[in-house]
C-alpha positions as CSV (number, residue, x, y, z in Angstrom):
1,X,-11.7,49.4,6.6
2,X,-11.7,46.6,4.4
3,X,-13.7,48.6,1.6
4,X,-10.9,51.4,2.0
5,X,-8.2,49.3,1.3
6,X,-9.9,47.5,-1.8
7,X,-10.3,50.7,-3.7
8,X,-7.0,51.7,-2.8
9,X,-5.8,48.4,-4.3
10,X,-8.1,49.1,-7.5
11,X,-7.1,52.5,-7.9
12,X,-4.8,52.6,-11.5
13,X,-1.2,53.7,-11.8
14,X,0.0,56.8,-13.8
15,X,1.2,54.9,-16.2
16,X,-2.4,53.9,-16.7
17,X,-3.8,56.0,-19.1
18,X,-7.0,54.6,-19.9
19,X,-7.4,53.5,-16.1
20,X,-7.3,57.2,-15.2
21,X,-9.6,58.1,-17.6
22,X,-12.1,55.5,-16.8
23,X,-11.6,56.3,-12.8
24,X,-12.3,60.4,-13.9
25,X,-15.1,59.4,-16.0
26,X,-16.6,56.9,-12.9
27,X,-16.5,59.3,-10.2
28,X,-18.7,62.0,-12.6
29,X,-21.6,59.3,-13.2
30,X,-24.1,59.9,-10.1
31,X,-25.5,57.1,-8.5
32,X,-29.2,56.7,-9.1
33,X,-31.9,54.4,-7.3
34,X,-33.1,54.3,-11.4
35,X,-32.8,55.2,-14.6
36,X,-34.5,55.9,-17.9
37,X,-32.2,55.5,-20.9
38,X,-32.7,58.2,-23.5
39,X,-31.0,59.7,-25.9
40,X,-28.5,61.9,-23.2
41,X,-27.5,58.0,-22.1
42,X,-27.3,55.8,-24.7
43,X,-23.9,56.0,-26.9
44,X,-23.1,54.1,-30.3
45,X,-20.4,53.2,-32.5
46,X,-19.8,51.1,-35.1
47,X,-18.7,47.2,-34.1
48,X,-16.0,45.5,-35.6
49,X,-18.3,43.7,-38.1
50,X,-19.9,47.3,-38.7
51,X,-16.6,48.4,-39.6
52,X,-15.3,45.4,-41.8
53,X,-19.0,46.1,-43.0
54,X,-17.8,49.9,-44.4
55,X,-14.5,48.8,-45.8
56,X,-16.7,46.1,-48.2
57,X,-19.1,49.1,-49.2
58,X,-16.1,51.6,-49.7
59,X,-14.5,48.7,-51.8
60,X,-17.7,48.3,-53.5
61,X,-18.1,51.8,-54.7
62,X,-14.9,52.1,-56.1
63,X,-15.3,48.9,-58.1
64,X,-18.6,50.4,-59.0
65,X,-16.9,53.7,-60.2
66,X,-14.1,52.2,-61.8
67,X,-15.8,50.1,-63.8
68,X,-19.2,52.4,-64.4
69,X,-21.3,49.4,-62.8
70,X,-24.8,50.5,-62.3
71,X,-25.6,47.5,-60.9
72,X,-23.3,47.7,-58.3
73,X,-24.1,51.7,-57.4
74,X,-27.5,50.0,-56.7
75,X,-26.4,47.1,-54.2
76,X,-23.8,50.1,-52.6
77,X,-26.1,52.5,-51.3
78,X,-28.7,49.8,-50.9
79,X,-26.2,48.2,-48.3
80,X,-25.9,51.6,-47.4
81,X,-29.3,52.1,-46.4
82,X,-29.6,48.6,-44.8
83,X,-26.7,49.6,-42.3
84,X,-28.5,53.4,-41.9
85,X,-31.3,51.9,-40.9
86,X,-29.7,49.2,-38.5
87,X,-28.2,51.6,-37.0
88,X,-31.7,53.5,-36.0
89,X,-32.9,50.4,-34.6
90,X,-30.0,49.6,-32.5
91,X,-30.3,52.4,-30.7
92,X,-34.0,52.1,-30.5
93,X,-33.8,48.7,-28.6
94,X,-32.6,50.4,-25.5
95,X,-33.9,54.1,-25.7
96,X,-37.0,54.2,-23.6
97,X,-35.9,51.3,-21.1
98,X,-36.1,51.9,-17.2
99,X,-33.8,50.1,-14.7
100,X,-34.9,49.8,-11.4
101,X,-32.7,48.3,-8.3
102,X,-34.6,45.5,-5.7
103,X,-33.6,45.8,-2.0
104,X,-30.0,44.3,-1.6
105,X,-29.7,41.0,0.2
106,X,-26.6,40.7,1.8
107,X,-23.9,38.0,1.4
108,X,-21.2,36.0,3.1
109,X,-17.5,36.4,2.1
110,X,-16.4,34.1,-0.9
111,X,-20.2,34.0,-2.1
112,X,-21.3,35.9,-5.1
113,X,-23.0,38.9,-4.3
114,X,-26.6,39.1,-6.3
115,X,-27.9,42.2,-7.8
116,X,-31.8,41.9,-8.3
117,X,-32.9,44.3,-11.1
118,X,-36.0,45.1,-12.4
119,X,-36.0,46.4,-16.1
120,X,-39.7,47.8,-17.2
121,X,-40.5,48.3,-21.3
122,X,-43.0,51.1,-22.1
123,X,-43.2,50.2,-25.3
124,X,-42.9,47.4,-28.0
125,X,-40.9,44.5,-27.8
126,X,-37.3,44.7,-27.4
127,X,-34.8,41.7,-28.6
128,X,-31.3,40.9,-27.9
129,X,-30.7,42.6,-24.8
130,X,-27.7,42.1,-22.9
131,X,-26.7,43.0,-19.2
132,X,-23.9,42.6,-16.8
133,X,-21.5,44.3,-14.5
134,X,-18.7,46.5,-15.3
135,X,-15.8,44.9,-12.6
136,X,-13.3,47.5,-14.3
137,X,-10.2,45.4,-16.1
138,X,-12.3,42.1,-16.0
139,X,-14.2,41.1,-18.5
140,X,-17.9,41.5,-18.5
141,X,-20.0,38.5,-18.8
142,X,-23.2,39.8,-20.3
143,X,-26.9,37.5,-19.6
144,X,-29.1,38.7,-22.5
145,X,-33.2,38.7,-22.3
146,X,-36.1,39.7,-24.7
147,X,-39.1,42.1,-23.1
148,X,-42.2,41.6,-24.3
149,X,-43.9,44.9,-25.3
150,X,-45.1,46.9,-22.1
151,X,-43.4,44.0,-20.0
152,X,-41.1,43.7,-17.6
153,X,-38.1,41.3,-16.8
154,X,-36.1,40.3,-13.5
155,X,-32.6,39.9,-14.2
156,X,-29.9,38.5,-11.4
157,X,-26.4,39.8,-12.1
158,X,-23.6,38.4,-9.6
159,X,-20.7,39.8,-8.4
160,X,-18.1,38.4,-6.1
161,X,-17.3,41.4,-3.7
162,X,-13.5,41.9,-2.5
163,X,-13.9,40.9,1.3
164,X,-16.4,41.4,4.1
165,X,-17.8,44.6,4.7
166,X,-19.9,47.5,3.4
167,X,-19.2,47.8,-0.8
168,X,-19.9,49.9,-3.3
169,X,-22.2,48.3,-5.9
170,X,-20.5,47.9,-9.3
171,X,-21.3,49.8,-12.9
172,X,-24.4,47.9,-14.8
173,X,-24.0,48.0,-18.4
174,X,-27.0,47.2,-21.0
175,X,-25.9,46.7,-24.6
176,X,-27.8,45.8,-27.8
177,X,-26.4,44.8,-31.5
178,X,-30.0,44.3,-32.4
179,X,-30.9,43.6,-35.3
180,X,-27.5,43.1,-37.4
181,X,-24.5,43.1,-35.4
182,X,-23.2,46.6,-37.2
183,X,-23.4,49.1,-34.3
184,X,-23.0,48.4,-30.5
185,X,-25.2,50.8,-28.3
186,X,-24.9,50.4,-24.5
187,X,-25.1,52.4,-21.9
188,X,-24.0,52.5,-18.3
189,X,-25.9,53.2,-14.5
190,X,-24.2,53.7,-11.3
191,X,-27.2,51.8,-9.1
192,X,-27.2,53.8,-5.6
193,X,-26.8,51.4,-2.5
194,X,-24.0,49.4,-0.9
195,X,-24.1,45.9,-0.2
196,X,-23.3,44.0,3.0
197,X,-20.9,41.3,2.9
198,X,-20.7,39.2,5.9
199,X,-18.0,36.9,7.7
200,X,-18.2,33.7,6.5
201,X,-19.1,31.1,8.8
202,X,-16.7,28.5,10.4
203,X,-17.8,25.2,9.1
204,X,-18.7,23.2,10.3
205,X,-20.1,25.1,13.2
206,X,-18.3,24.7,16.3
207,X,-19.4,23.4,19.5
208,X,-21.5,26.6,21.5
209,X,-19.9,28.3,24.3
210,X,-20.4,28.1,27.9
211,X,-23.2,30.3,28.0
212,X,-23.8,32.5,30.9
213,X,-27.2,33.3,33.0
214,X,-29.2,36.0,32.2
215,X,-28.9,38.4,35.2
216,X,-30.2,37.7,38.3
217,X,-30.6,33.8,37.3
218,X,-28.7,31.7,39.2
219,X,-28.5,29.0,36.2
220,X,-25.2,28.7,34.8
221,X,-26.3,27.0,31.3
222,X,-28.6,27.9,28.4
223,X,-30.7,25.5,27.2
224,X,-33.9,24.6,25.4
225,X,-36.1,21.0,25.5
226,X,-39.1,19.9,25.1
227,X,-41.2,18.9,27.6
228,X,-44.9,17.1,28.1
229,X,-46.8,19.7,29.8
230,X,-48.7,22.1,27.8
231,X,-48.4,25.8,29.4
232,X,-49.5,28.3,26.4
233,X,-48.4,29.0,22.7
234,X,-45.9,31.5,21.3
235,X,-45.3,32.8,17.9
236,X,-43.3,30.2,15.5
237,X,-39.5,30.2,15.5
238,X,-37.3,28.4,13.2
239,X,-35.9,25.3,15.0
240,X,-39.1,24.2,15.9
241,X,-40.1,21.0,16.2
242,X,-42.8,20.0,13.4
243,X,-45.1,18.5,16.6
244,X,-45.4,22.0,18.7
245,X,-46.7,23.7,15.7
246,X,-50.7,24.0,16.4
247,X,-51.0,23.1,12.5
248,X,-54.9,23.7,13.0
249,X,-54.2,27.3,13.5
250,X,-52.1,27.8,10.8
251,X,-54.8,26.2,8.4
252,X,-57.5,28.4,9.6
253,X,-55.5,31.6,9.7
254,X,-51.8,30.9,7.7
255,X,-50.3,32.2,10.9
256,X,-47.5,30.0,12.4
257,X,-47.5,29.3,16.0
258,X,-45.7,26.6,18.4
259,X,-47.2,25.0,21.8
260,X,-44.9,26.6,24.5
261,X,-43.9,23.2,27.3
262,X,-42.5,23.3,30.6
263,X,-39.5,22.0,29.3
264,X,-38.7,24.4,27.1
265,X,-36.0,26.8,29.4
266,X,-34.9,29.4,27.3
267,X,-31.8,31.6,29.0
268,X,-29.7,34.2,27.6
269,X,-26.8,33.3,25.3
270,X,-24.1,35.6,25.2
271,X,-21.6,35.6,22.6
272,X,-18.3,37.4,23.6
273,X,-15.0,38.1,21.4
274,X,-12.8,36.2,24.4
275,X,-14.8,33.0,23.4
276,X,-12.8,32.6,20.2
277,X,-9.2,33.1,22.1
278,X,-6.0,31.6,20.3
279,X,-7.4,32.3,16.5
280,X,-6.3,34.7,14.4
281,X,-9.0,38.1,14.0
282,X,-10.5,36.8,10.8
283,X,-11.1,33.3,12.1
284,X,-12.5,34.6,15.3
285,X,-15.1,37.0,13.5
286,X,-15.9,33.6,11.0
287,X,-16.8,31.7,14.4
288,X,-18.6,34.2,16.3
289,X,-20.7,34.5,12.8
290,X,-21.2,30.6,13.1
291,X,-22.4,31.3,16.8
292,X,-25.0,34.0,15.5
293,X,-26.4,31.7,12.5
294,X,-26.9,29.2,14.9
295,X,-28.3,30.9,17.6
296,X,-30.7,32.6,15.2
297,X,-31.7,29.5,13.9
298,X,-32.1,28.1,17.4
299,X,-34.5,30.9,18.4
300,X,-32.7,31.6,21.2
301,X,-32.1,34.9,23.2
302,X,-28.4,36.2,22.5
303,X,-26.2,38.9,22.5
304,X,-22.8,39.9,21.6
305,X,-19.7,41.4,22.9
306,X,-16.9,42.9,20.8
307,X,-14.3,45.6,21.6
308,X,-16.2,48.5,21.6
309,X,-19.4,47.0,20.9
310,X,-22.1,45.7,22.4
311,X,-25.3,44.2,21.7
312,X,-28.0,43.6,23.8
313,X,-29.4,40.0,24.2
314,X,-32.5,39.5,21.8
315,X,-33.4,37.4,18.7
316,X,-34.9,37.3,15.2
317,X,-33.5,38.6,11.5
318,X,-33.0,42.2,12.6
319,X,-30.9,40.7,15.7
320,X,-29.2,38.4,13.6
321,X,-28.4,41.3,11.0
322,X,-27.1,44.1,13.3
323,X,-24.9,41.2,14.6
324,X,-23.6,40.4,11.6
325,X,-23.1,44.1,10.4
326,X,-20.9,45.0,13.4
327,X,-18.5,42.1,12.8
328,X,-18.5,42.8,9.3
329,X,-17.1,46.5,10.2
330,X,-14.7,45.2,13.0
């Protein structure tokens, strides 16, 4: 919902003419997990120095004709040549490049979103590179790199997405004016994917909610100590205490594991949309997201309960992300 409305709101007016244009030229680039730039997606004009750069030569040769200067015939198509030449290179620097998308990891509302992208050079070295996103009507702030011959280079491009929710990644553009500024080549890629932006959480958290037994317990509360008596081990969850980690173990093998007590009472905490009565929607999905990044980090068993949605008590990253997912699309 809250992606629909956002590119409703970004959609130009009629009176737009280069909006429209732009928008009918968007929708016909496909989105691609990669791409190669050749020659079919690399374009090139002339810069505005390129162009103050023609008038001097076209002032030049008439100077030279006027007044029969040899000289200056020579230093004209010279200059000429120079700019001929540039102008072959420019578009050199990027033909041959291959852009390649990381997995997308997700973010919370009012963060910048990153894009992780891999660019791979088949060939020699390649100076004066510059990336960034293409945000429509915004300007582009582009992060330039250099890639050694048959190198590659990670680039992070951020973003700050329009609210929480599943988005549509923006356009990536890669420019060069290598060597002399004359000629701008660029292209653009649509990168296939959307990215995940999650409710921010309330901060500082709040305090947890009554929590109710698991079924068939008859303990009201949920809770989680530390005891004396040893009883077995368990695989390591964050929240830990540095002492129950069997530190031997994870020496010998790298795998981390923590000493399981008698005191340590683990029941199921349940997080429900009537917890967070008498806020408004968005401030009750930013403190049930609180509740699940601190339940996640408390490795304890939860679930949670939204109108027409449920999710069944459990822990760990893929927990944590389904929960956040599902209030991001409430």
């Amino acid at each position: 919902m809250p992606d629909a409305i956002a590119n409703a709101a970004r959609r130009p007016s009629i009176f737009d003419a280069r909006g429209r244009w732009r928008a009918w030229w968007d929708v016909r680039r496909q989105p691609r997990e990669s791409q190669t730039l050749t020659q079919r997606n690399i374009y090139i004009v002339p810069s505005r120095a390129g162009l103050a750069f023609c008038l001097t030569l076209l002032l030049l040769l008439v100077v030279s004709i006027n007044y029969q200067l040899s000289l200056g015939f020579a230093l004209t198509f010279l200059l000429a040549g120079s700019a001929a030449a540039s102008m072959q290179m420019t578009h050199g620097s990027l033909r041959g490049l291959t852009l390649h998308l990381k997995p997308l990891v997700p973010a919370f509302d009012g963060d910048a979103a990153v894009l992780e992208m891999v660019v791979t050079n088949p060939g020699r070295g390649r100076l004066g590179l510059g990336f960034g996103l293409d945000l429509g009507a915004r300007p582009i702030p582009l992060a330039y790199a250099e890639i050694g011959a048959k190198g590659q280079t990670v680039l992070h491009l951020s973003w700050l997405a329009p609210g929480r929710g599943l988005h549509g990644l923006p356009l990536v553009r890669v420019e060069s004016r290598y060597p002399f500024g004359l000629f701008r080549a660029w292209t653009i890629w649509r990168p296939a994917g959307r990215q995940w932006v999650y409710p921010r959480p309330e901060s500082p958290t709040p305090p947890w909610p009554l929590a109710e037994a698991a079924q068939g317990d008859d303990k009201p509360a949920a809770r989680t100590g530390t005891g004396t008596e040893f009883e077995g081990v368990r695989a390591y969850r964050r929240g830990d205490a540095l002492r129950q980690v069997v530190w031997k173990k994870a020496a010998r093998t790298g795998e981390m594991i923590s000493r399981e007590t008698a005191g340590a009472v683990h029941r199921e905490l349940r997080l429900h949309w009537s917890q967070a009565q008498g806020l408004e929607p968005e401030a009750r999905l930013s403190r049930l997201a609180a509740w699940v990044v601190a339940a996640d980090a408390a490795g304890h068993n939860w679930g949670l309960t939204l109108p027409g949605v449920e999710l069944e008590p459990a822990n760990g990253s893929a927990q944590r992300h389904a929960a956040l997912q599902a209030l991001a699309q409430w």
